[in-house]
C-alpha positions as CSV (number, residue, x, y, z in Angstrom):
1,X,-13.4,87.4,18.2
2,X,-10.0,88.2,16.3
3,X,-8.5,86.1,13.4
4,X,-5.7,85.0,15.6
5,X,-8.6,83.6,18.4
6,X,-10.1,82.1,15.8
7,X,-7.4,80.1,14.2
8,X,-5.9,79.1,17.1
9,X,-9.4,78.0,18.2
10,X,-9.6,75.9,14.9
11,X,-6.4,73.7,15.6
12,X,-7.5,72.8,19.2
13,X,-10.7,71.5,17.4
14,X,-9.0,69.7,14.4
15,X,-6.6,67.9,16.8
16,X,-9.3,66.5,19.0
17,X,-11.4,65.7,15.9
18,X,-8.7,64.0,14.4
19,X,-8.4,61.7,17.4
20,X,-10.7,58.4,17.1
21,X,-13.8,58.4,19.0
22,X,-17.3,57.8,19.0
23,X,-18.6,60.2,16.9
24,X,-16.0,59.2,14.3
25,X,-16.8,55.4,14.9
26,X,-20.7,56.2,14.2
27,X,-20.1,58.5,11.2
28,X,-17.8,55.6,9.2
29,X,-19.7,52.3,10.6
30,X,-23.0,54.2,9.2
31,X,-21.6,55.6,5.6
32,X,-20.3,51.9,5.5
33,X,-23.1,50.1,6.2
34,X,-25.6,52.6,4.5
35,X,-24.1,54.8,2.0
36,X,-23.2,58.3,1.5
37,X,-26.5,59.6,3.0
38,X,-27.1,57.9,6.3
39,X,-23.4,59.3,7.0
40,X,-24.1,62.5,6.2
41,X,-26.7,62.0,8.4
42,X,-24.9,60.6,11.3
43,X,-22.8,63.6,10.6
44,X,-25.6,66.2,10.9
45,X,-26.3,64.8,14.3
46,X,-22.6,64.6,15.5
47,X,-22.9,68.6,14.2
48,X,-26.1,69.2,16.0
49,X,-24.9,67.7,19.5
50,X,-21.7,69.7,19.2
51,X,-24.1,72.9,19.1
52,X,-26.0,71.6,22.3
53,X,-23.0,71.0,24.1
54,X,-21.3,74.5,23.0
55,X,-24.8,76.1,24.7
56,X,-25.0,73.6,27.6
57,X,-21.1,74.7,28.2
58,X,-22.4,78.4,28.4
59,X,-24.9,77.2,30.8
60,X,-22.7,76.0,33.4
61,X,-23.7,72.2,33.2
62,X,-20.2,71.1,31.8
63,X,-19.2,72.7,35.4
64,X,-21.9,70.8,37.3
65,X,-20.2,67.7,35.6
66,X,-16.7,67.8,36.7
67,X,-17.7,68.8,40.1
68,X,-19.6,65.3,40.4
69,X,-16.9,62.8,38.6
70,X,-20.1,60.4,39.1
71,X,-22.1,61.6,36.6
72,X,-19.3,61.7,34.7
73,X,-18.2,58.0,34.9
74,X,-22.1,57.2,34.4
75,X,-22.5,59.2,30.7
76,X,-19.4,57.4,29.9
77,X,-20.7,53.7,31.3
78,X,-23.8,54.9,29.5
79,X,-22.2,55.7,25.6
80,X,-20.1,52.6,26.2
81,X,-23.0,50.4,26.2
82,X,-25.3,52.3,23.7
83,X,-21.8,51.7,21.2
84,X,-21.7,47.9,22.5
85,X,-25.3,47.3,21.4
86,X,-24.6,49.2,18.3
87,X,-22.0,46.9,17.4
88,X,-23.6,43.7,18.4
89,X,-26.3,44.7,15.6
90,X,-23.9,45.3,13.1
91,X,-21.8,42.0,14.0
92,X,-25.3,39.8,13.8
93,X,-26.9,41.9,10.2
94,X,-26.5,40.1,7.2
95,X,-25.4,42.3,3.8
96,X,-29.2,41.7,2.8
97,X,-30.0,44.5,5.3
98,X,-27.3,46.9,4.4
99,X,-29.1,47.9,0.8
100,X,-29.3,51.5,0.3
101,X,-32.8,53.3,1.5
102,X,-34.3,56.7,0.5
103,X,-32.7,59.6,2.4
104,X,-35.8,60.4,4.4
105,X,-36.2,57.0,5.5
106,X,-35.4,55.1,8.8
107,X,-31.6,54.6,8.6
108,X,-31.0,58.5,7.9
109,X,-33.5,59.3,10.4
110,X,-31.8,56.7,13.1
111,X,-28.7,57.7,11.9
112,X,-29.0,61.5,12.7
113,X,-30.6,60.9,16.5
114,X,-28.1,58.0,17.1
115,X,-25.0,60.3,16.4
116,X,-26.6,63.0,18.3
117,X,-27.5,60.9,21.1
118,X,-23.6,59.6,20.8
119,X,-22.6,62.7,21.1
120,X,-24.2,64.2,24.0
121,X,-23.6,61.0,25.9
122,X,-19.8,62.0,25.8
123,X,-19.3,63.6,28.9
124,X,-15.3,65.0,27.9
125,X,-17.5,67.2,25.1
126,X,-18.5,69.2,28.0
127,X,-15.2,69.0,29.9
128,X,-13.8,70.6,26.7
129,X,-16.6,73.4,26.3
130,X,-16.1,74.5,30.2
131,X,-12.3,74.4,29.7
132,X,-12.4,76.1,26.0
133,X,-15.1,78.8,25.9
134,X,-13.4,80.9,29.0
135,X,-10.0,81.0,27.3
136,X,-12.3,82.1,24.0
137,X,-15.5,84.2,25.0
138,X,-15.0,87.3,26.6
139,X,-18.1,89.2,27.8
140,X,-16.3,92.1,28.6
141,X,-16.1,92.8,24.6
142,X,-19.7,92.4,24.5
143,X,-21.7,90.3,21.8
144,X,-21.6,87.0,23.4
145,X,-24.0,85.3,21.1
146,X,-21.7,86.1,18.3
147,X,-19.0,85.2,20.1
148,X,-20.9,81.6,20.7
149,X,-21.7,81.6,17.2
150,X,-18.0,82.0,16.0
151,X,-16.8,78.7,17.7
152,X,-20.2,76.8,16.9
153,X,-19.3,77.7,12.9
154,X,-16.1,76.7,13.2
155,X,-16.9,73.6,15.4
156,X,-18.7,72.7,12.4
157,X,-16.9,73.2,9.4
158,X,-13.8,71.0,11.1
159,X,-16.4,68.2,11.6
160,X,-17.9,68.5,8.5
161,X,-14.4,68.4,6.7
162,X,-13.0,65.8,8.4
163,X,-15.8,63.4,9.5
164,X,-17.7,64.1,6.0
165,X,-14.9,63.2,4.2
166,X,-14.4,60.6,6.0
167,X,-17.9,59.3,5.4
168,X,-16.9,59.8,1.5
169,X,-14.7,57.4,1.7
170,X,-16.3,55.0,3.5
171,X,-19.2,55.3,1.3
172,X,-16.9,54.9,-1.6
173,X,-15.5,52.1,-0.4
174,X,-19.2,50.5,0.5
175,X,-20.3,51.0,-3.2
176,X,-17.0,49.2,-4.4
177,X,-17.6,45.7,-2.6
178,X,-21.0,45.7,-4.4
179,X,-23.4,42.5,-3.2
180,X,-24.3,41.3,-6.4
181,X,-22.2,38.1,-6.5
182,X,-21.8,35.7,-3.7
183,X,-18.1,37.5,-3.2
184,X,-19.9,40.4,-2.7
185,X,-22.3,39.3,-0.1
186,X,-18.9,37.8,1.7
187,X,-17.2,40.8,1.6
188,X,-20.1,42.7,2.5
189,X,-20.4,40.6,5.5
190,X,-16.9,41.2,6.7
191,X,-17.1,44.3,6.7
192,X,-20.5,44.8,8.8
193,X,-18.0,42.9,11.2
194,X,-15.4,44.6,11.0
195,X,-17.5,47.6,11.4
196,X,-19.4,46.2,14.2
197,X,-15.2,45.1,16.1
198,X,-14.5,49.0,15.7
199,X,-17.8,50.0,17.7
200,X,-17.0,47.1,20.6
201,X,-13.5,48.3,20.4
202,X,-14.6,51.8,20.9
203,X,-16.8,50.3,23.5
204,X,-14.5,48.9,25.4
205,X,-11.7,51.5,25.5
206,X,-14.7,54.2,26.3
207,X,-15.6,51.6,29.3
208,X,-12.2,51.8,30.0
209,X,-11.8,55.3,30.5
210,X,-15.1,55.2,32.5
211,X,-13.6,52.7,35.5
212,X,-10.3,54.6,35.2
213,X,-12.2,58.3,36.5
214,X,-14.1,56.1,38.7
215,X,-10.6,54.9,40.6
216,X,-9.3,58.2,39.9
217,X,-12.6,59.9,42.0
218,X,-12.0,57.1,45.0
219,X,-9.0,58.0,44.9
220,X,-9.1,61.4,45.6
C-alpha cells in the first residue's frame, strides 16, 4: 500500500472512531469505574475484535451479513442488551465495589473479553470492513497479508490514540473524586450512575438503530 492509501485510510478510521459508540462507551465506563488498567484493558479487547473483524471481512462473512439484514438487526438487538445489562450493574454497584484490583485480576480480565465481545457484536464493524478493504486491498499487487496487516496497524494505533486517551482521562478523573470521605463515596456513586445512563443510552439508541433496519428490510 502507498502513503497516500494509507493516510487516506487513517481519516476514514479516525472519523468513525471519533463518533460515540459502544466500544467508546465500554472503554470510559470501565477506566472510570476501575482505573487506568481495566481501560486499557477494555481497550486491548476493542483492539483485538477490530483484528477479527478486519480477517472475518477478508473472509466474506461481513458480505453474508448484509445480504441477510436479519442477522444484522439480531447482533444489534444482541449488543443492545449485553450494554443494557452492563449498565443496570453499574447503575445498582455501590463505590465500595469500584476499588482498584491487581491488573491480572477479574475486572481486567472481564474487561478485555467484554470489549471484545462488544465489539464483535457490532454488526456495522463488518459492514465497514466489506465496504473498506476493496477500495484498499488490491490482490492484483500481490502481498495481501501485508496489505491486511497495513490497515490492522493503523486500525490500531487510531484506537489506541483516541480511546486510550480517552481512558486517561477518565481514569484521571476516577482518581480525583477519591472515596475516602463520605463526599467521596457520593460522588463516586454518581458517577457509577452516570456511567451506567451512558451505557442504557447507548443501549437504547443501538436498539434503535436495530428496529429502524428491521422496518427498513420489510420494507424493501
Amino acid at each position: 500500500m502507498n502513503p497516500a492509501d494509507l493516510t487516506l485510510y487513517f481519516a476514514l478510521v479516525l472519523g468513525i472512531v471519533l463518533i460515540p459508540g459502544m466500544d467508546m462507551a465500554f472503554v470510559v465506563g470501565h477506566s472510570l469505574t476501575g482505573g487506568l488498567r481495566a481501560g486499557l484493558a477494555a481497550l486491548g479487547g476493542v483492539v483485538a475484535g477490530a483484528f477479527c473483524h478486519l480477517a472475518m471481512g477478508a473472509m466474506g462473512l461481513a458480505l453474508l451479513l448484509r445480504t441477510l439484514p436479519g442477522a444484522f438487526t439480531i447482533m444489534l438487538v444482541a449488543g443492545a442488551i449485553y450494554l443494557g445489562w452492563l449498565g443496570w450493574g453499574l447503575m445498582r454497584a455501590e463505590p465500595s465495589a469500584t476499588q482498584a484490583r491487581p491488573a491480572n485480576g477479574p475486572r481486567a480480565h472481564s474487561a478485555f473479553f467484554g470489549a471484545m465481545l462488544t465489539n464483535l457484536l457490532n454488526p456495522k464493524a463488518y459492514l465497514f470492513s466489506l465496504a473498506v478493504l476493496p477500495q484498499f486491498v488490491h490482490p492484483e499487487r500481490g502481498g495481501l497479508a501485508l496489505q491486511l496487516g497495513a490497515i490492522g496497524i493503523v486500525t490500531a494505533a487510531t484506537q489506541i490514540g483516541v480511546y486510550g486517551g480517552l481512558a486517561w482521562l477518565a481514569a484521571g478523573g476516577r482518581r480525583r473524586l477519591g472515596t475516602a470521605d463520605a463526599a467521596g463515596l457520593r460522588r463516586q456513586r454518581l458517577l457509577l450512575r452516570g456511567v451506567g445512563l451512558l451505557l442504557w443510552v447507548t443501549a437504547l439508541y443501538t436498539a434503535w438503530q436495530a428496529w429502524h433496519q428491521a422496518g427498513m428490510a420489510a420494507l424493501g
